[in-house]
C-alpha positions as CSV (number, residue, x, y, z in Angstrom):
1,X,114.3,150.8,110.1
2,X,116.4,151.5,107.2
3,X,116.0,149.3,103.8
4,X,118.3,146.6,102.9
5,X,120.7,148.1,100.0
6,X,120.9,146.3,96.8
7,X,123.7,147.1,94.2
8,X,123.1,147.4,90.7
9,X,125.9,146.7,88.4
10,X,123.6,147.7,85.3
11,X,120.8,149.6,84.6
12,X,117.9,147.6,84.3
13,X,114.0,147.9,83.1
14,X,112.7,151.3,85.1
15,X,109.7,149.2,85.8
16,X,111.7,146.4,87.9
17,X,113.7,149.6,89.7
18,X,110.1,150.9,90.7
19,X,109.0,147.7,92.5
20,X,112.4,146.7,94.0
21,X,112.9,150.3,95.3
22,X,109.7,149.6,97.4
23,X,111.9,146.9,99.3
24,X,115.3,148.4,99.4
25,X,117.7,151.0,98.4
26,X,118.9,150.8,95.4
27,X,122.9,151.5,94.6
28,X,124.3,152.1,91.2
29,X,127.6,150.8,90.8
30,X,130.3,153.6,90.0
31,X,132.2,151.4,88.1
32,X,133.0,147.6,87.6
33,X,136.6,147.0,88.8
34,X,136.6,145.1,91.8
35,X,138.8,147.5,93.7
36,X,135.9,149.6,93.3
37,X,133.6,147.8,94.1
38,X,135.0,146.5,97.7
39,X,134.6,150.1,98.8
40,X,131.1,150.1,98.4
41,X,130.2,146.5,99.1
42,X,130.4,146.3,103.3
43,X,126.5,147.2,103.7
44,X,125.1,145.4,100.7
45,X,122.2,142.6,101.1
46,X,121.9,141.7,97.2
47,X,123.6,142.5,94.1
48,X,122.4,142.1,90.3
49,X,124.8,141.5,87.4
50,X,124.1,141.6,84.0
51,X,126.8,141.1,81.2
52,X,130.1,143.0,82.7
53,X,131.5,142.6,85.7
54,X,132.5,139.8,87.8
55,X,131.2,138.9,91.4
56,X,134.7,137.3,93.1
57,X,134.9,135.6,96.5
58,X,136.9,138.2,97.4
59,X,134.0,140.7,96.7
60,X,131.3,138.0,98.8
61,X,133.9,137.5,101.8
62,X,134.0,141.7,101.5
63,X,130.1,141.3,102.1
64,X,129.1,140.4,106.0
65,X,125.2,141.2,104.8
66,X,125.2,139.9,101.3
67,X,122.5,136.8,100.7
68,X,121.5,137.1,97.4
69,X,123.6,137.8,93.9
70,X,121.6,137.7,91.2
71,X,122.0,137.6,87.4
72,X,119.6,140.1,84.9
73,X,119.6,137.3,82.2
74,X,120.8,133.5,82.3
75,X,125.0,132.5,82.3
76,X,126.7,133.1,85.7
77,X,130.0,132.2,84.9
78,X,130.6,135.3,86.2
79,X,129.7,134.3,89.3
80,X,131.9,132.1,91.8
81,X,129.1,129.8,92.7
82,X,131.1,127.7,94.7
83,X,132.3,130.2,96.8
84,X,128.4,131.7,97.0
85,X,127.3,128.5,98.2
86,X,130.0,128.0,101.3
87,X,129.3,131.4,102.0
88,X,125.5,130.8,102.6
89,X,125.0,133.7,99.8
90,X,122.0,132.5,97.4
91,X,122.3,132.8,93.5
92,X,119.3,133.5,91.2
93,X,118.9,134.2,87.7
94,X,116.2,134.1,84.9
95,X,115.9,131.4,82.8
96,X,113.4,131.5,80.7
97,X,113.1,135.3,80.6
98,X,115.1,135.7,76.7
99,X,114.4,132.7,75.2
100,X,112.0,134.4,73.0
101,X,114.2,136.9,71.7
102,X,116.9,135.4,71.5
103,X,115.8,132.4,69.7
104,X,113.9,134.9,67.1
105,X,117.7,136.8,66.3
106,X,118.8,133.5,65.7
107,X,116.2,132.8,63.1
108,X,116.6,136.5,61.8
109,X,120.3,135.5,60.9
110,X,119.3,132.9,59.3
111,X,117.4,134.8,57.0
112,X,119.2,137.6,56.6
113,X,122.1,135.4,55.7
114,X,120.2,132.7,53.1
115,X,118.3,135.4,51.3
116,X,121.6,137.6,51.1
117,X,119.7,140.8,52.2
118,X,122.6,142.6,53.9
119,X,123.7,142.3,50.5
120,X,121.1,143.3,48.7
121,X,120.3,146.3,50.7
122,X,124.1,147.3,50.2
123,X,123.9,147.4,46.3
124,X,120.3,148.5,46.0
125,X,121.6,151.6,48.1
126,X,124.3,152.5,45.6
127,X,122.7,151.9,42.9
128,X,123.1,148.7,41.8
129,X,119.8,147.9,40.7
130,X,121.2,144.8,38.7
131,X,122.1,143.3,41.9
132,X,118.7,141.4,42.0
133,X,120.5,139.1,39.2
134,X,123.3,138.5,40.5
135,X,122.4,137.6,44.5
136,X,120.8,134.1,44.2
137,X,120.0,132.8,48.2
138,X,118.3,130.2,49.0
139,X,115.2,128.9,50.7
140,X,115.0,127.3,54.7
141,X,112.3,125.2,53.6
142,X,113.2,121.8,53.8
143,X,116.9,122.6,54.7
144,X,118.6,120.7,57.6
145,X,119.2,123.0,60.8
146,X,121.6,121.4,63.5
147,X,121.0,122.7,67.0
148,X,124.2,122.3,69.5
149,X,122.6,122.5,72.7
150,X,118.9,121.6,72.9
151,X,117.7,123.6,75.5
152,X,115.0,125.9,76.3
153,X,116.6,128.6,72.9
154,X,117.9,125.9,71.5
155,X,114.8,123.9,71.2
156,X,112.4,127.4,70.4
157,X,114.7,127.8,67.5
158,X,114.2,125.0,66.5
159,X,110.5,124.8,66.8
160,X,109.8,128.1,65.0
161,X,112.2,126.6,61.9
162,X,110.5,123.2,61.9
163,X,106.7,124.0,62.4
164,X,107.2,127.4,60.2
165,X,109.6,126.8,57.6
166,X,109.4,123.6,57.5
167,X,112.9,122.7,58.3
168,X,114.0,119.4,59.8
169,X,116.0,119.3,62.6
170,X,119.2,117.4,64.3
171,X,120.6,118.2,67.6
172,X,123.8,117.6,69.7
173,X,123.7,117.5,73.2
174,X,124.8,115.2,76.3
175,X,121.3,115.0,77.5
176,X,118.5,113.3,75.6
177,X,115.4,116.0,74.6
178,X,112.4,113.4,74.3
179,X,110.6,116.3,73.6
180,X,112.4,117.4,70.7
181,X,112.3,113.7,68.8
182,X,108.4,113.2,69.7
183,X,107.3,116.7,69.1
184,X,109.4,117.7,65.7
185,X,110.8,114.5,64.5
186,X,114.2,115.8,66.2
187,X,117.1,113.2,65.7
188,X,120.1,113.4,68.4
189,X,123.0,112.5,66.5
190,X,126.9,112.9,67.5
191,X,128.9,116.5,66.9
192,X,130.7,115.4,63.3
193,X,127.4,114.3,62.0
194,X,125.4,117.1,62.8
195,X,128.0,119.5,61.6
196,X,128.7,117.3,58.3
197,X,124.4,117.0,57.4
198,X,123.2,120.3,58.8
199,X,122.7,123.6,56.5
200,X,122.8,125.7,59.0
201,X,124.4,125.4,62.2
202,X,123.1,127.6,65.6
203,X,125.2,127.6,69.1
204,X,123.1,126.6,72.0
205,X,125.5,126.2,74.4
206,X,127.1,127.5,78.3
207,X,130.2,128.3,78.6
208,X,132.6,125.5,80.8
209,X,135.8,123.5,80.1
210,X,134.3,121.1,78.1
211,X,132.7,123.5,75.3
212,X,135.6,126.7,75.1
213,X,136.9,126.4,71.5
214,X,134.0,123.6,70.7
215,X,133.9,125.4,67.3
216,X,137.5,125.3,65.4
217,X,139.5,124.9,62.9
218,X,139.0,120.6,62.5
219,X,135.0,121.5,63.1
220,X,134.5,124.3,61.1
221,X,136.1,122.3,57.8
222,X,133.8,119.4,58.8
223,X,130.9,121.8,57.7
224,X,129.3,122.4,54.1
225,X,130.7,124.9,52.5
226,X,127.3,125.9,51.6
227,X,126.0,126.3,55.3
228,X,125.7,128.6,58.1
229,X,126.7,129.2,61.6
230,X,125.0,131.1,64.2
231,X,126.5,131.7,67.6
232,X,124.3,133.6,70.1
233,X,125.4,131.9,73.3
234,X,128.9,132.6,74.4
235,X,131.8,133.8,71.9
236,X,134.6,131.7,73.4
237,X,132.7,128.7,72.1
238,X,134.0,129.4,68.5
239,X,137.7,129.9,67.6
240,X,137.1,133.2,66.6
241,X,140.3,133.0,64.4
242,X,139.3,130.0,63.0
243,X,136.3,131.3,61.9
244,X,137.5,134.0,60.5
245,X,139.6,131.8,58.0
246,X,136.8,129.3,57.4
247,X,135.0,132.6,56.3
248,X,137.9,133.9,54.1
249,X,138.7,131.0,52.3
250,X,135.0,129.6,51.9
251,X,134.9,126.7,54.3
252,X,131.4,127.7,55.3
253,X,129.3,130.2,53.5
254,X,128.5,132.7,56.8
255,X,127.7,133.4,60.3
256,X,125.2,135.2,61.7
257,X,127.0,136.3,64.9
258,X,125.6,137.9,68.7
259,X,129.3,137.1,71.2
260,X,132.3,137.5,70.3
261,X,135.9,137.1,72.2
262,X,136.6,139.5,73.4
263,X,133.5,141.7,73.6
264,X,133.3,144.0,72.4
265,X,135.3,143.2,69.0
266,X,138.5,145.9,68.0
267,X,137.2,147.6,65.3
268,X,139.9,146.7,63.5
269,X,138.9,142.9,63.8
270,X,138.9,141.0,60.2
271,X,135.2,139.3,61.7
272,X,133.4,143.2,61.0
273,X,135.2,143.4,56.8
274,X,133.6,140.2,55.8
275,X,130.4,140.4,53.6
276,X,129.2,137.1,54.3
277,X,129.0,137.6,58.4
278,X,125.6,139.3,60.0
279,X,127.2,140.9,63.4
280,X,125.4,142.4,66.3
281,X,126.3,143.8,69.1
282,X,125.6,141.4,72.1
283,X,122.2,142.6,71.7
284,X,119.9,139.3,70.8
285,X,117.9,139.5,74.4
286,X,117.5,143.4,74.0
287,X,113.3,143.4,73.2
288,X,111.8,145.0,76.0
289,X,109.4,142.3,76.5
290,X,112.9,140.1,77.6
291,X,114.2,143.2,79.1
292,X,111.8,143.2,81.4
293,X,111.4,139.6,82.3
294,X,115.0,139.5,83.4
295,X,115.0,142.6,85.0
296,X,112.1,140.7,87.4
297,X,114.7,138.9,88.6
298,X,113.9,142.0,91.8
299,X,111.2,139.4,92.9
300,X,113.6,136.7,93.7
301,X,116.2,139.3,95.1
302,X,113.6,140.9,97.4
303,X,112.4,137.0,98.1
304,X,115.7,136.3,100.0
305,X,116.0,139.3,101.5
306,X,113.1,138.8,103.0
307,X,113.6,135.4,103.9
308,X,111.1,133.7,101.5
309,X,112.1,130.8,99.2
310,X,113.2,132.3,95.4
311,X,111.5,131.1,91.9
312,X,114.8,130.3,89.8
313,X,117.6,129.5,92.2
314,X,120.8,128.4,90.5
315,X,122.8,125.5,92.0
316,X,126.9,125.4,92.8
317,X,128.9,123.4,90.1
């Protein structure tokens, strides 16, 4: 009996490849575009996203076989639950699998940006030895950190910056975290008031209707113009223009940036000239500790196949 074929969009972690090739055949994808794709799709029994690419209803309904799509990582916008779920196809993704890498960019930004090192590292290279006089930061320590989404990153970042830099924390979101306030003193306050108190801001937060453009122009000058923002979770959260004149004209004092709209960023993009932004390239779950986790999202794929009941199944709008 032949093996169920499962398409990859990505590569992902050799050692997930190993154990799902056991179960199935495994397909690389030739290229994203859908048109593509719907020529290689009629014999398919799972596919795994990760970042790029889209999986359509047009793509499912081109799928007689398909019953699981699965996403290496955690957002699946990308993925037309609704449709998934009339079409009896399962959706599965990983959770938990970056939050430690993830939350520990964030916290790198942080750092990077309040003890101007990007900076220093610049001058020291040319020469500027007096820069050490010159490039004052300052210290976390006591500062006032305002998560936007307390979930599982959200609230990691905030643990490591409460418990070990002893930073106290504020948090916006539309569902109470009980275990935020008892564990870390965590207060849940509305969106103005965290933005207006907090010295550094970090993005927490999926991507929907209600939070595209959460970040603009009114929000961004209702920030200190001494604090920071960090955006790790999706760029079309922040009005990326906006943000680029709150930089410019000293609204806010930086960001420490992972998304972007579009990704990747023109290189001719204002965002990679400013001194006072840390950038990256989508990159902030790339440890191969999380690598791997996500890319274990085979066991939940070779689950359905099989007809067993997944770990982290992921629910239609």
């Amino acid at each position: 009996m032949s093996k169920p074929v499962v398409l990859l969009y990505e590569p992902i972690h050799s050692k997930a490849v190993e154990l799902l090739k056991e179960h199935a055949e495994v397909r690389m994808a030739s290229s994203l575009e859908e048109e593509a794709l719907l020529k290689t799709i009629s014999d398919v029994q799972g596919i795994i996203i990760r970042a790029n690419g889209k999986v359509s209803r047009r793509l499912m309904e081109a799928a007689p076989h398909l019953k699981v799509v699965a996403r290496h990582g955690t957002g699946v916008e990308a993925i037309d639950r609704k449709a998934a779920a009339e079409l009896g196809i399962t959706v599965v993704n990983t959770p938990d699998a970056n939050v430690e890498s993830v939350a520990e960019q964030c916290v790198a930004f942080m750092i990077i940006l309040s003890k101007r090192i990007l900076e220093g590292d610049k001058a020291f290279r040319s020469g500027d030895w007096a820069a050490r006089y010159r490039l004052t930061g300052i210290e976390p320590y006591g500062k006032m950190l305002g998560i936007v989404g307390m979930g599982r990153i959200g609230y990691r970042v905030a643990e490591i910056c409460h418990f070990g830099l002893g930073m106290e924390v504020s948090y916006y979101d539309v569902i109470p975290n009980p275990r935020a306030e008892t564990s870390m003193g965590a207060q849940r306050v509305g969106l103005d008031e965290l933005l207006s108190r907090s010295d550094v801001v970090s993005l927490h937060l999926p991507l929907m209707p209600a939070t595209r453009g959460m970040i603009n122009a009114d929000t961004l000058h209702t920030m200190k113009p001494s604090a920071f923002l960090i955006n790790s979770s999706r760029g079309q959260v922040v009005d990326q223009a906006a943000l680029v004149q709150a930089l410019q004209e000293g609204w806010i004092a930086g960001a420490g940036l992972d998304v972007y709209d579009p990704e990747p960023l023109p290189a001719d993009n204002p965002l990679l000239k400013l001194e006072n932004v840390v950038v990256t390239p989508h990159m902030a779950a790339h440890t191969d500790e999380a690598l791997l986790r996500m890319a274990m999202v085979v066991e939940d794929v070779i689950a359905v196949i099989e007809g067993r009941t997944p770990k982290n199944p992921v629910l239609a709008d």
